[in-house]
MMTF fields as JSON, N, C-alpha, C and O atoms, coordinates in Angstrom:
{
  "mmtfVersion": "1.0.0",
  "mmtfProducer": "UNKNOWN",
  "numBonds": 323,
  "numAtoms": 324,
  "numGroups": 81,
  "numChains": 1,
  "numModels": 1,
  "chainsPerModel": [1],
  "groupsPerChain": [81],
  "chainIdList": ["A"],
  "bondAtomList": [4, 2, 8, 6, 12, 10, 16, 14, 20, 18, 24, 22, 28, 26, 32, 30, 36, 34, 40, 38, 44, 42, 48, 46, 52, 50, 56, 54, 60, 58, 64, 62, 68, 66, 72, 70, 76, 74, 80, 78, 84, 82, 88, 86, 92, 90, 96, 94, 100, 98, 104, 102, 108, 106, 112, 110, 116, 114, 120, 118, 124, 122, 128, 126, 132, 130, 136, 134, 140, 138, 144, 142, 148, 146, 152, 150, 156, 154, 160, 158, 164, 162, 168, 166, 172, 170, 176, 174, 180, 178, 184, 182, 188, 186, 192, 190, 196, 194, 200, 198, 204, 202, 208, 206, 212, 210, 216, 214, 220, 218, 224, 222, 228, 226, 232, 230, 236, 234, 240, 238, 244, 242, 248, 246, 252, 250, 256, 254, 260, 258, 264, 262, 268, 266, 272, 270, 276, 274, 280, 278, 284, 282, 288, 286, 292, 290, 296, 294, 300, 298, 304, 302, 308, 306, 312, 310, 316, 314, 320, 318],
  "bondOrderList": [1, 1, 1, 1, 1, 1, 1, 1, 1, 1, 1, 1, 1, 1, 1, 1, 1, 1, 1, 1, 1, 1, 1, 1, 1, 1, 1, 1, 1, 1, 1, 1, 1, 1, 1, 1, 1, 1, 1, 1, 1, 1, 1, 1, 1, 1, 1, 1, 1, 1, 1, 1, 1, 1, 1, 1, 1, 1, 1, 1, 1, 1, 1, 1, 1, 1, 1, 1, 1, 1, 1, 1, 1, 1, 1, 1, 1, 1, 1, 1],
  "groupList": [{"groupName": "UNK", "atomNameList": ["N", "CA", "C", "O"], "elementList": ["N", "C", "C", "O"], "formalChargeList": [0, 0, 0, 0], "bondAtomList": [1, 0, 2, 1, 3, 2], "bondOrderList": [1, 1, 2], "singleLetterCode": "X", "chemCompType": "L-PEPTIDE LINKING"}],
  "groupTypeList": [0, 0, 0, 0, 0, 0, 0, 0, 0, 0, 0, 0, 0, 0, 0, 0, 0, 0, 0, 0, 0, 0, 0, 0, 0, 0, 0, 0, 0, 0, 0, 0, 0, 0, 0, 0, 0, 0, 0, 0, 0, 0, 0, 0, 0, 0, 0, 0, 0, 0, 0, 0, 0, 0, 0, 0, 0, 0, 0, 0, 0, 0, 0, 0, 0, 0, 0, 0, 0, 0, 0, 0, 0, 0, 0, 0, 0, 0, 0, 0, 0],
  "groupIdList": [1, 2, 3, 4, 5, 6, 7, 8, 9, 10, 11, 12, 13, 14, 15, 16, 17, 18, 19, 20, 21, 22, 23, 24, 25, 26, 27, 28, 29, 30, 31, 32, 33, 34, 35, 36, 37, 38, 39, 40, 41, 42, 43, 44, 45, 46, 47, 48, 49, 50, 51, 52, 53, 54, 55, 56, 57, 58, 59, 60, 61, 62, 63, 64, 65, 66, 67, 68, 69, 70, 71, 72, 73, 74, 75, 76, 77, 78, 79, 80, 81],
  "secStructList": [7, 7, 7, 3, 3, 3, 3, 7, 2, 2, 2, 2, 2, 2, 2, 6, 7, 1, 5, 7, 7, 7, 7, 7, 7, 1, 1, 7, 5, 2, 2, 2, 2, 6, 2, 2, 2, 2, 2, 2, 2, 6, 6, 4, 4, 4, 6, 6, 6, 1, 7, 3, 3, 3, 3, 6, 6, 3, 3, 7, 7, 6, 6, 7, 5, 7, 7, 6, 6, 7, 3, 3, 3, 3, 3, 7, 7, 7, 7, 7, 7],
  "xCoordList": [94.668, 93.671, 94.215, 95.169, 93.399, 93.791, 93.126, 91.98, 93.513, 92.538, 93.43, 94.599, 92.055, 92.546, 92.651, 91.753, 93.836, 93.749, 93.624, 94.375, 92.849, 92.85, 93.071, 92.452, 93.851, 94.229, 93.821, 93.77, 93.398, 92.576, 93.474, 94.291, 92.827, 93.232, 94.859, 95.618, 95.035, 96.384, 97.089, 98.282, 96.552, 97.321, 97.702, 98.749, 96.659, 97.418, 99.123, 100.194, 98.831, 99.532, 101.294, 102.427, 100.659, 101.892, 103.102, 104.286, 102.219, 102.694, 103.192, 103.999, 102.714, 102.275, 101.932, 102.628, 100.957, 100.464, 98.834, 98.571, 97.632, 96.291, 95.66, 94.565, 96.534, 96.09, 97.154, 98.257, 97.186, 97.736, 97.391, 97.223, 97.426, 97.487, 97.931, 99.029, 97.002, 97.467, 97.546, 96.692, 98.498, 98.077, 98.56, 99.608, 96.826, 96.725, 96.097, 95.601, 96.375, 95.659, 94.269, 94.033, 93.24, 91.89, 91.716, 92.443, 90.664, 90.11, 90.854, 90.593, 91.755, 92.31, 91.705, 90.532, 91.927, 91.05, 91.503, 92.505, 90.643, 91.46, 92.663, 93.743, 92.449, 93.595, 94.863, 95.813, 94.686, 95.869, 96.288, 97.413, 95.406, 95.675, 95.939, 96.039, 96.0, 96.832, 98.219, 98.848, 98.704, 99.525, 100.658, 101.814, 100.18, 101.122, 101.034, 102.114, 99.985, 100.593, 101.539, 102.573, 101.459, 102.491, 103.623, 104.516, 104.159, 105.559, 106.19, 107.377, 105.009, 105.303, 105.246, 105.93, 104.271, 104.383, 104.534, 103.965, 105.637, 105.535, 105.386, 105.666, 105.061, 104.42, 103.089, 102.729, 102.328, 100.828, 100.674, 99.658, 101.452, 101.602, 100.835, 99.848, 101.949, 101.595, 99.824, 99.26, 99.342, 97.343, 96.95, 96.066, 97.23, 96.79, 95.552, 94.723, 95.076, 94.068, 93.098, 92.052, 93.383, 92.607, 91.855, 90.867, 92.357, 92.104, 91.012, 90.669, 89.901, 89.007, 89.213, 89.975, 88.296, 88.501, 86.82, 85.8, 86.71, 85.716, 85.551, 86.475, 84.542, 84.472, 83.36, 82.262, 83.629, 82.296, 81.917, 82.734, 80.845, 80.173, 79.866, 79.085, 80.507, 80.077, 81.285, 82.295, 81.356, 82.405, 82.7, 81.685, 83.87, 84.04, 85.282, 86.189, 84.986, 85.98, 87.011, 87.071, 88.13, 89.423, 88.972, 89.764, 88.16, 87.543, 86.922, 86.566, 86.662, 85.892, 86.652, 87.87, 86.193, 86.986, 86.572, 85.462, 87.879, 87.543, 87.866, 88.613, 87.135, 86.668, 87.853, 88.766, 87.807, 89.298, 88.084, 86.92, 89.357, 88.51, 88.283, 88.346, 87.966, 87.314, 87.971, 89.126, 87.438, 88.202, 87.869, 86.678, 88.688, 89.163, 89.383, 90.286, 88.651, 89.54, 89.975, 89.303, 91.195, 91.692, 91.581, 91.962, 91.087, 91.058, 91.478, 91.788, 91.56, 91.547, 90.231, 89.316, 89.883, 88.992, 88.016, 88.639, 86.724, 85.78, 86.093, 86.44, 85.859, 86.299, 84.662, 84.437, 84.023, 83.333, 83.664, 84.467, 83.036, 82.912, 81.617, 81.237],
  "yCoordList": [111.36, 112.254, 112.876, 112.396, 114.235, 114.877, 114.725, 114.926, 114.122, 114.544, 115.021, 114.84, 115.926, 117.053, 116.171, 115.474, 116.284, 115.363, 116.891, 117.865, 116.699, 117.529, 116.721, 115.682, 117.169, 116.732, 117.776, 118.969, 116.883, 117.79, 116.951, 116.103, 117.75, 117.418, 117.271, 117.695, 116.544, 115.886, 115.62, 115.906, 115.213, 114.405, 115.42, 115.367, 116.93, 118.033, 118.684, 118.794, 118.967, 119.227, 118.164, 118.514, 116.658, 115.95, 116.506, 116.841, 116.384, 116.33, 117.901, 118.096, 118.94, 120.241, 120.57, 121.165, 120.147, 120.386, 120.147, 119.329, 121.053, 121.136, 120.497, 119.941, 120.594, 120.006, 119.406, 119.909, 118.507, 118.526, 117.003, 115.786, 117.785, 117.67, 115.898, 115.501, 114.927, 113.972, 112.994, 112.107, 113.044, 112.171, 110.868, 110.317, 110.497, 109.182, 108.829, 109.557, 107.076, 106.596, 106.949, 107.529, 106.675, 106.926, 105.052, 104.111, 105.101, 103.741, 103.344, 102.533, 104.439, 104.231, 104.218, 104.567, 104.013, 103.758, 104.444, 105.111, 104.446, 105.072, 104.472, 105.062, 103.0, 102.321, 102.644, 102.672, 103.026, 103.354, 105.185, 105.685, 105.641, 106.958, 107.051, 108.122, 106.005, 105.837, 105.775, 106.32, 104.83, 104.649, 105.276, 104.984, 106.29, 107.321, 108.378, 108.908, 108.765, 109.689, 109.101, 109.753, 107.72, 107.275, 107.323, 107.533, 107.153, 107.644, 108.991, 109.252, 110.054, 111.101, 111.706, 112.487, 111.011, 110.915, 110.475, 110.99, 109.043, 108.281, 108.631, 107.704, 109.579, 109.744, 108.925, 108.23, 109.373, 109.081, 107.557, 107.232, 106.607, 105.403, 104.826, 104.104, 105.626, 104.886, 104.767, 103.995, 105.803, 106.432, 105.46, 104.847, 104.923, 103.984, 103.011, 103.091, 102.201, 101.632, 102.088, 101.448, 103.838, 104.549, 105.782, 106.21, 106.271, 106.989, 106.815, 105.633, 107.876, 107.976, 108.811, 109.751, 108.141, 108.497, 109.446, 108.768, 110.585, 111.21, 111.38, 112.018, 111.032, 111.665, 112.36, 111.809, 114.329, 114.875, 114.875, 115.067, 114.69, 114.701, 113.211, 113.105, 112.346, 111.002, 110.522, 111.174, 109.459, 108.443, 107.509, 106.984, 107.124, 105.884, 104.72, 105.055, 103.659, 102.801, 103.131, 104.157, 101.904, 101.686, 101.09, 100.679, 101.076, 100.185, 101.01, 100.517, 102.715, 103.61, 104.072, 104.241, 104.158, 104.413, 105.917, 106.379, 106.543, 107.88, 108.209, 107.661, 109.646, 110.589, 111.543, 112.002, 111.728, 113.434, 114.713, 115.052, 115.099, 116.218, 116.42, 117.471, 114.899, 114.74, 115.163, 115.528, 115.259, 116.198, 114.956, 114.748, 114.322, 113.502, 114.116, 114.95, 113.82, 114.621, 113.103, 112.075, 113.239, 112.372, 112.884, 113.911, 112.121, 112.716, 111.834, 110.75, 112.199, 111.267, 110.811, 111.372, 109.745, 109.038, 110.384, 111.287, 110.436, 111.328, 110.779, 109.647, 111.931, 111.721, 113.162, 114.346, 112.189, 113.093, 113.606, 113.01, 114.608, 114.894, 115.504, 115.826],
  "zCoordList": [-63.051, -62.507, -61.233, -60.621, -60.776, -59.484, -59.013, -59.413, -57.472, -56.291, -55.17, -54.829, -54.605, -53.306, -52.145, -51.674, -51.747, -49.906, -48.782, -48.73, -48.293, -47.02, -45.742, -45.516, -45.037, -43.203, -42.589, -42.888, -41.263, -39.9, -39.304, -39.662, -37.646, -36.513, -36.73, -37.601, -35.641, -35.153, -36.664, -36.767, -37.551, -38.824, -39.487, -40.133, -39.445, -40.033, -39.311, -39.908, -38.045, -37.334, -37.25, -36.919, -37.788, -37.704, -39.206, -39.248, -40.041, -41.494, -41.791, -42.699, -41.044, -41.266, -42.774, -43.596, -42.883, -44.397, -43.923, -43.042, -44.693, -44.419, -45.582, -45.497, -46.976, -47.735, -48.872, -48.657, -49.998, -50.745, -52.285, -52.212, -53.213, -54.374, -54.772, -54.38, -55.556, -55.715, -56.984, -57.004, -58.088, -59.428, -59.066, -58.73, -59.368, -59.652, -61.131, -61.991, -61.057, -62.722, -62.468, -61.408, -63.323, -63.236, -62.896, -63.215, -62.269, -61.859, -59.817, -58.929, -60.0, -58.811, -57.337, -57.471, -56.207, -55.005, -54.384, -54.642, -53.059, -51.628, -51.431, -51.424, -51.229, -51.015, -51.177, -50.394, -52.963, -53.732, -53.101, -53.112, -52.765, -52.875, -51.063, -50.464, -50.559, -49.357, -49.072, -48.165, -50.227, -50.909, -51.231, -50.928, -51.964, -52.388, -51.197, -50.937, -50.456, -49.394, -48.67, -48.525, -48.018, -47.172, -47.713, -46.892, -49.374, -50.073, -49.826, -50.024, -49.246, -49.422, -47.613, -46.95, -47.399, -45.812, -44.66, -43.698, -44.524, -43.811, -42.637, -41.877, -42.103, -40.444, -40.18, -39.231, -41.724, -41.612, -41.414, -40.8, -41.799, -42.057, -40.593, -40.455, -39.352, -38.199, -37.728, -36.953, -38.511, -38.173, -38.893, -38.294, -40.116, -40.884, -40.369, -41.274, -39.425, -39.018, -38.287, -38.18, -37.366, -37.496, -37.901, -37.305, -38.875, -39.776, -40.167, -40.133, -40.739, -41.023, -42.609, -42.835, -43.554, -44.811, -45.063, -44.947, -45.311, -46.51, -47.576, -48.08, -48.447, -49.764, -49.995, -50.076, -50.192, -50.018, -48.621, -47.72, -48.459, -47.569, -46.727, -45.782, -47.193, -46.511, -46.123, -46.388, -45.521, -45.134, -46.207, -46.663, -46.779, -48.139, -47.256, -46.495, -47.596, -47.413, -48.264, -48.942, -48.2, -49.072, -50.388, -51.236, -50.465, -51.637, -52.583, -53.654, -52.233, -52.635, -54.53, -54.57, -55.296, -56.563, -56.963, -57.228, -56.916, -56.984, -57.86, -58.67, -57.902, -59.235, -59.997, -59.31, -60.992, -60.914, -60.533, -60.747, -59.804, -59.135, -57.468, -56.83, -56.93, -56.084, -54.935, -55.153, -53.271, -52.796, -51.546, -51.318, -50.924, -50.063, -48.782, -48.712, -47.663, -46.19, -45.432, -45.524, -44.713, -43.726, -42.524, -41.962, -42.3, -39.566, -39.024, -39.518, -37.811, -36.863, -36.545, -37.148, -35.57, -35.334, -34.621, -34.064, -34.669, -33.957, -32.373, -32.034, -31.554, -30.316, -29.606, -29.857, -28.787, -28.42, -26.831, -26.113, -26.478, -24.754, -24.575, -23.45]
}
């Protein structure tokens, strides 16, 4: 299955990429689909514990089992002023 990764903030700017394209098996997780970006992006590796995961419109853990189709954003942690 495909799912869309989108990067913001800082994590876009590291990788220079805003979005990109990801096959995974079906039944697969965030976890897994962490996974394979860090193969492809080991910068992101170091954000790894604070990273913030979306699916849609909500927040999903690593545990979240995603859809084909589905459209994933990664950030950095919310930072207010």
């Amino acid at each position: 299955m495909k799912v869309q990764v989108q990067f913001y903030a800082q994590l876009r700017d590291l990788i220079g990429l805003r979005e990109l394209d990801i096959d995974l098996p079906e039944g697969a997780t965030v976890r897994d689909l962490l996974q394979k970006i860090y193969l492809q992006q080991p910068l992101l590796r170091a954000h790894d514990k604070s990273i913030l995961i979306g699916g849609g419109v909500e927040f999903v853990d690593r545990d979240h089992k995603l859809k084909p189709g589905e459209e994933i954003s990664i950030m950095p942690p919310l930072q207010g002023g």
